[in-house]
N, CA, C and O atoms as a DFTB+ gen file, in Angstrom:
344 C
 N C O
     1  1      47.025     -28.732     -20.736
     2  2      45.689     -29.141     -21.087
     3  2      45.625     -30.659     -21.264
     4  3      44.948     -31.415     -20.567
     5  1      46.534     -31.061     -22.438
     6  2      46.553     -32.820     -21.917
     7  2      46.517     -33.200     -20.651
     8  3      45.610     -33.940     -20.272
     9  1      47.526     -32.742     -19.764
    10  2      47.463     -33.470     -18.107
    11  2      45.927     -33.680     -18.097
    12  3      45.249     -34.687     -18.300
    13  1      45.570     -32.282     -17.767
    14  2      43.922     -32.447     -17.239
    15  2      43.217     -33.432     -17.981
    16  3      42.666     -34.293     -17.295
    17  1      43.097     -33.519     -19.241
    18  2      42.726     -34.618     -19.796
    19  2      42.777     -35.684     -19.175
    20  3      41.847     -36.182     -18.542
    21  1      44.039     -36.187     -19.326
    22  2      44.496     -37.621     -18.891
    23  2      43.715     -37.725     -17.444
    24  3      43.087     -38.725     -17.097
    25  1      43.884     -36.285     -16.500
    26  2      43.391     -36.775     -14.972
    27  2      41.848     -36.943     -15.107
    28  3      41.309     -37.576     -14.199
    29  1      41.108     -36.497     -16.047
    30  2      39.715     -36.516     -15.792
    31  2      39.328     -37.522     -16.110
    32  3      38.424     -37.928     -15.379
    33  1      39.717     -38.454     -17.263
    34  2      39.502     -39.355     -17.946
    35  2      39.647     -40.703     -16.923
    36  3      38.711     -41.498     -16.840
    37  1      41.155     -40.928     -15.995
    38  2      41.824     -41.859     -15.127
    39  2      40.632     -41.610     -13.758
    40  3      40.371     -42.622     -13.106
    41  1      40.027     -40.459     -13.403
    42  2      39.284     -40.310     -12.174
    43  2      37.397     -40.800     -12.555
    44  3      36.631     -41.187     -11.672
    45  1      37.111     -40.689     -13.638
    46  2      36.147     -41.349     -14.497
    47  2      36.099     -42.753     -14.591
    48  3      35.131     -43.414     -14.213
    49  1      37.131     -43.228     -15.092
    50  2      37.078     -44.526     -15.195
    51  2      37.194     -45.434     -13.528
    52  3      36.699     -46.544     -13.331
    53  1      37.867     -44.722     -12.626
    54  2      38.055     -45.098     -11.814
    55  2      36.871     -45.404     -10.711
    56  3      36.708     -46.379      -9.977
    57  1      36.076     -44.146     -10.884
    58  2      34.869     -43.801     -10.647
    59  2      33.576     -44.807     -10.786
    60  3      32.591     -45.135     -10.124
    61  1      34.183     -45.093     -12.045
    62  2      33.072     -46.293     -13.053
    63  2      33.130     -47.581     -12.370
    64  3      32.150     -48.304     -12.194
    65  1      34.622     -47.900     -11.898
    66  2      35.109     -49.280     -11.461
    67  2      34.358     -49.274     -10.411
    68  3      33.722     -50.298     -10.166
    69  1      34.233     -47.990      -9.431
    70  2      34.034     -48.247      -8.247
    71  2      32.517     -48.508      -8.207
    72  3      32.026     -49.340      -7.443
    73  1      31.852     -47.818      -8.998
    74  2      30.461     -48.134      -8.780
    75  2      29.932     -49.907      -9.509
    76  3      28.984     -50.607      -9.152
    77  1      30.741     -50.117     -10.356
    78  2      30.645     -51.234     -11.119
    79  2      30.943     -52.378      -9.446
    80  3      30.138     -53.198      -9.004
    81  1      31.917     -52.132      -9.030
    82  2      32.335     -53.545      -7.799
    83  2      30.754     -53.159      -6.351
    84  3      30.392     -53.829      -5.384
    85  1      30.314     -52.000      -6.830
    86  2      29.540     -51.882      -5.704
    87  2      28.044     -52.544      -6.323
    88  3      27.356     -53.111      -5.475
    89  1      27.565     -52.511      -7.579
    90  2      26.344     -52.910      -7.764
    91  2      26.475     -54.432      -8.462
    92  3      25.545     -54.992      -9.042
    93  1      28.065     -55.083      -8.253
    94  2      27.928     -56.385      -8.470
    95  2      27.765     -56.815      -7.260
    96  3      26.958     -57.744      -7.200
    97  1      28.311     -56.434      -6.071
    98  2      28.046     -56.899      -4.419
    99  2      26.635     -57.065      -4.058
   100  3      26.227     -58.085      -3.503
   101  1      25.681     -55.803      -4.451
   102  2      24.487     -55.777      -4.273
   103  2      23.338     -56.865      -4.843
   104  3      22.240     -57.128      -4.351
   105  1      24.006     -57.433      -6.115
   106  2      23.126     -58.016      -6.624
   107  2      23.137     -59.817      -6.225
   108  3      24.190     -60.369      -5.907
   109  1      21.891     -60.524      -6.302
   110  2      21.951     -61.488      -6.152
   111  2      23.215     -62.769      -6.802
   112  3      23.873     -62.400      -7.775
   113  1      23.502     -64.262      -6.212
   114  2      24.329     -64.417      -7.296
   115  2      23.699     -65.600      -8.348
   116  3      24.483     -66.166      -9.109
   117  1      22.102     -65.989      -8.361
   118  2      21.261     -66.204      -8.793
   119  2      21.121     -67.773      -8.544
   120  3      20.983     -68.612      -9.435
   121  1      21.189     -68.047      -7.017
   122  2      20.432     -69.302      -6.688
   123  2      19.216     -69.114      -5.783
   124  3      18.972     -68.349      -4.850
   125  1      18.826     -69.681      -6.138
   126  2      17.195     -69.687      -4.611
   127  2      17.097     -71.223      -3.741
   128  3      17.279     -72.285      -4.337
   129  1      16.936     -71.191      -2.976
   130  2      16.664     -72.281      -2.252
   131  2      18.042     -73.034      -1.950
   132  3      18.085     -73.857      -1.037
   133  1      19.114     -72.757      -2.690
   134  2      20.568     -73.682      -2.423
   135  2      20.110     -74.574      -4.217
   136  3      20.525     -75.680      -4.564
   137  1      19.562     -74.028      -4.703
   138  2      19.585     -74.586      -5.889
   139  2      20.138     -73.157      -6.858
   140  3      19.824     -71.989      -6.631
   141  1      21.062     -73.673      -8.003
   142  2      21.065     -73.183      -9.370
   143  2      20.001     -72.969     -10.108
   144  3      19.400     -73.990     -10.441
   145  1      19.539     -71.873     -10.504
   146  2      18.418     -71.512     -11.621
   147  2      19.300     -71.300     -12.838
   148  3      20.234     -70.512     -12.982
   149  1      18.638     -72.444     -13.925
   150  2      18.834     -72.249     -15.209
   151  2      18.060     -71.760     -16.022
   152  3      16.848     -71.862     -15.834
   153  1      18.574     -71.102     -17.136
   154  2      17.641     -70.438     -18.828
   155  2      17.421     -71.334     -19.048
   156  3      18.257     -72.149     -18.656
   157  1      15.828     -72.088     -20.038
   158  2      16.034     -72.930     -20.560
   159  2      16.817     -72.645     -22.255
   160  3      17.057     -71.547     -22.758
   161  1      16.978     -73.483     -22.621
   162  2      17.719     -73.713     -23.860
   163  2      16.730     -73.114     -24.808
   164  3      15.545     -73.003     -24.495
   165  1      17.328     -72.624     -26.272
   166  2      16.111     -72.089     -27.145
   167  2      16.428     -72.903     -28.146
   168  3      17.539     -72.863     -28.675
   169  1      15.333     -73.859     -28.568
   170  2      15.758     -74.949     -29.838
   171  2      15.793     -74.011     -31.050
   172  3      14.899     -73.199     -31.291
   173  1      16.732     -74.160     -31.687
   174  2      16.897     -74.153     -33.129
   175  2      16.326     -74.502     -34.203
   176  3      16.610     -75.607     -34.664
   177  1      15.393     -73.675     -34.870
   178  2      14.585     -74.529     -36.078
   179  2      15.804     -74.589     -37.303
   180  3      16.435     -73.667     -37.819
   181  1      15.861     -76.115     -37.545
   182  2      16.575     -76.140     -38.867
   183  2      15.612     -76.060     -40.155
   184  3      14.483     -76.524     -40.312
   185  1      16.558     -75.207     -41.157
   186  2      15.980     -74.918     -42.686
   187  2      16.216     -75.907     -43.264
   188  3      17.381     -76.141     -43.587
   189  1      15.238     -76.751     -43.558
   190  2      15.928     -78.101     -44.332
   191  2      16.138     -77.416     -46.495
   192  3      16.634     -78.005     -47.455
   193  1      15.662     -76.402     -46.419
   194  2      16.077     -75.861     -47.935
   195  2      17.208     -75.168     -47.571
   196  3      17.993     -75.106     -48.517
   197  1      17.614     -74.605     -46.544
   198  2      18.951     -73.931     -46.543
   199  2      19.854     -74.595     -46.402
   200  3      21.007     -74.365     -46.766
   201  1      19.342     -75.729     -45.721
   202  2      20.850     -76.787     -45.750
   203  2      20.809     -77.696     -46.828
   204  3      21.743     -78.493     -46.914
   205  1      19.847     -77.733     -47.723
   206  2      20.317     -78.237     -48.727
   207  2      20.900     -77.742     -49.746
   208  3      21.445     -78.456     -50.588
   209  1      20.868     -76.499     -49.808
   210  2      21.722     -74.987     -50.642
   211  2      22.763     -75.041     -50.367
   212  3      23.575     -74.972     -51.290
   213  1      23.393     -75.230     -48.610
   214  2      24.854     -75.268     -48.021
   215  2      25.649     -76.083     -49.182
   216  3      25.376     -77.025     -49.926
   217  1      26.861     -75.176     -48.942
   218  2      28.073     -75.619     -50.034
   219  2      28.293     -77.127     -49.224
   220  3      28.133     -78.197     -49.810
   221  1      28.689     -77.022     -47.766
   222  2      29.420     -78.045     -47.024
   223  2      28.333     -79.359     -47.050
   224  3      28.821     -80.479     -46.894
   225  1      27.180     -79.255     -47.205
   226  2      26.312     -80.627     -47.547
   227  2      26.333     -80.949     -48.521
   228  3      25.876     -82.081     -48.680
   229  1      26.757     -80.350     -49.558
   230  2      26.922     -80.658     -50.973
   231  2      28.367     -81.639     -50.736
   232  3      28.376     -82.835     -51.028
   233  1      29.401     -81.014     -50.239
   234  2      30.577     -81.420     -50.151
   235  2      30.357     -82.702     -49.656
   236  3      30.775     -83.574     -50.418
   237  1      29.766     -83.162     -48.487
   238  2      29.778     -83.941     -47.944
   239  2      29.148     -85.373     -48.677
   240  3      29.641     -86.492     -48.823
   241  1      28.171     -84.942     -48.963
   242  2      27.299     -86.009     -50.198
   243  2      28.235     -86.713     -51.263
   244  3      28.284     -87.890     -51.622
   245  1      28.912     -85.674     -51.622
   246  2      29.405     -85.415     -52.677
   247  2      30.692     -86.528     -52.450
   248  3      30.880     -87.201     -53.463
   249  1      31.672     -86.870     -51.236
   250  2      32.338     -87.295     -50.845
   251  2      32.020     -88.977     -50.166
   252  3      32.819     -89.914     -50.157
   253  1      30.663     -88.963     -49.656
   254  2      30.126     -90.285     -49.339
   255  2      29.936     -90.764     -51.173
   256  3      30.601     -91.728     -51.551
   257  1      29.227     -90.200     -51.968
   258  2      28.990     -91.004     -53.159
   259  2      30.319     -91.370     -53.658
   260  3      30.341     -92.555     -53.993
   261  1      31.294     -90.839     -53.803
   262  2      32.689     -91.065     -54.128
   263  2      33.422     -92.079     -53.377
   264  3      34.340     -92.677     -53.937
   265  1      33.040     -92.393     -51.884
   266  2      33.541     -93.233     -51.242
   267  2      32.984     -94.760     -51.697
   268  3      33.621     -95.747     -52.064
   269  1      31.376     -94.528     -51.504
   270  2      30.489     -95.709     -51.896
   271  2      30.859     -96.227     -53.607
   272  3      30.757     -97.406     -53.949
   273  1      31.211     -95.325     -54.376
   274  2      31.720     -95.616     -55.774
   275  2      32.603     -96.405     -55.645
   276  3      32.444     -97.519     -56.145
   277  1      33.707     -96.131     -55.003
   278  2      35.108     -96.865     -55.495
   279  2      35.214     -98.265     -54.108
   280  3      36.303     -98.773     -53.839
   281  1      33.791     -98.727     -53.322
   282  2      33.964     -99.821     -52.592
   283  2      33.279    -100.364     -53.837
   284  3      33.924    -101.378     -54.106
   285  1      32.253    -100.216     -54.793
   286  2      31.841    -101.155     -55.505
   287  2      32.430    -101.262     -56.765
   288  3      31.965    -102.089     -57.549
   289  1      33.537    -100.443     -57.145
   290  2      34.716    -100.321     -58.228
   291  2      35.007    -101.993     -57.589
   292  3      34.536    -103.043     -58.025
   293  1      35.828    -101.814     -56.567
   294  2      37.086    -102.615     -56.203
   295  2      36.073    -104.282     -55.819
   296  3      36.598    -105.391     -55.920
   297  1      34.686    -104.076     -55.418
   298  2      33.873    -105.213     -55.268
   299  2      33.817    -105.673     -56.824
   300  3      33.320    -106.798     -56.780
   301  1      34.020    -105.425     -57.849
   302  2      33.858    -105.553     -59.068
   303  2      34.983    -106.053     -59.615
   304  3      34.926    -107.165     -60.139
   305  1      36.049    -105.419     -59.596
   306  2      36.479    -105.882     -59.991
   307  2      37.515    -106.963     -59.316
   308  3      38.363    -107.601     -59.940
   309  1      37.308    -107.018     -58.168
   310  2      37.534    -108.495     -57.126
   311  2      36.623    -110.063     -57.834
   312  3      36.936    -111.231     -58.070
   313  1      35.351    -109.182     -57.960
   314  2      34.640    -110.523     -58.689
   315  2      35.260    -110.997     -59.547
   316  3      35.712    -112.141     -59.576
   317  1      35.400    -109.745     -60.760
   318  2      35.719    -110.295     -61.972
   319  2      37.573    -110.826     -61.856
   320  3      37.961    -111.676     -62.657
   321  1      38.324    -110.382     -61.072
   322  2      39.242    -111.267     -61.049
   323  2      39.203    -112.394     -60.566
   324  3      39.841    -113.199     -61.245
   325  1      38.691    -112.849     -59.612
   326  2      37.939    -114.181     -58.880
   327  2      37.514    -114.988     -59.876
   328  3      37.789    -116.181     -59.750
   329  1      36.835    -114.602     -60.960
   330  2      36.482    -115.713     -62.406
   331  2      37.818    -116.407     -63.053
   332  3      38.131    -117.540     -63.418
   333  1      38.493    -114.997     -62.995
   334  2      39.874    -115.624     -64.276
   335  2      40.650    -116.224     -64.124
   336  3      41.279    -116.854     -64.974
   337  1      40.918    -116.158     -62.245
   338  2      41.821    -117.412     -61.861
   339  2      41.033    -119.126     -61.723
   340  3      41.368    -120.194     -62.237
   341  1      40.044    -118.819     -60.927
   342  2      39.616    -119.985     -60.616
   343  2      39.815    -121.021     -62.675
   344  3      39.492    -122.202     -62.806
């Protein structure tokens, strides 16, 4: 009873292939004229409240203010060493 299984299953699929290579032959391969036809593109509406909820924009903010902090740390205290020598 397995055999038969296995053979009905292998003559099915085989079956499938064959009709599958026959109705890809048939079908166009989707140029007209010697030109490519394209989908156009579907724009994306961005959520500007969902991306401000996003963890990773938080992160990111979060990492520019930290950067911009410690250029005016080190502008600071460049000044103020700049006084004590002169």
């Amino acid at each position: 009873m397995a055999n038969k299984l296995k053979k009905s299953t292998v003559s099915n699929t085989s079956a499938e292939a064959r009709k599958q290579k026959k109705g890809a032959a048939n079908k166009p391969v989707g140029k007209a004229n010697g030109v490519a036809s394209f989908r156009k593109d579907q724009n994306e509406r961005v959520d500007l409240r969902k991306l401000a909820k996003d963890e990773r924009t938080s992160k990111i903010i979060g990492t520019l203010s930290l950067l911009i902090s410690t250029k005016f740390l080190f502008g600071m205290l460049n000044a103020g060493l700049s006084c004590q020598i002169k």
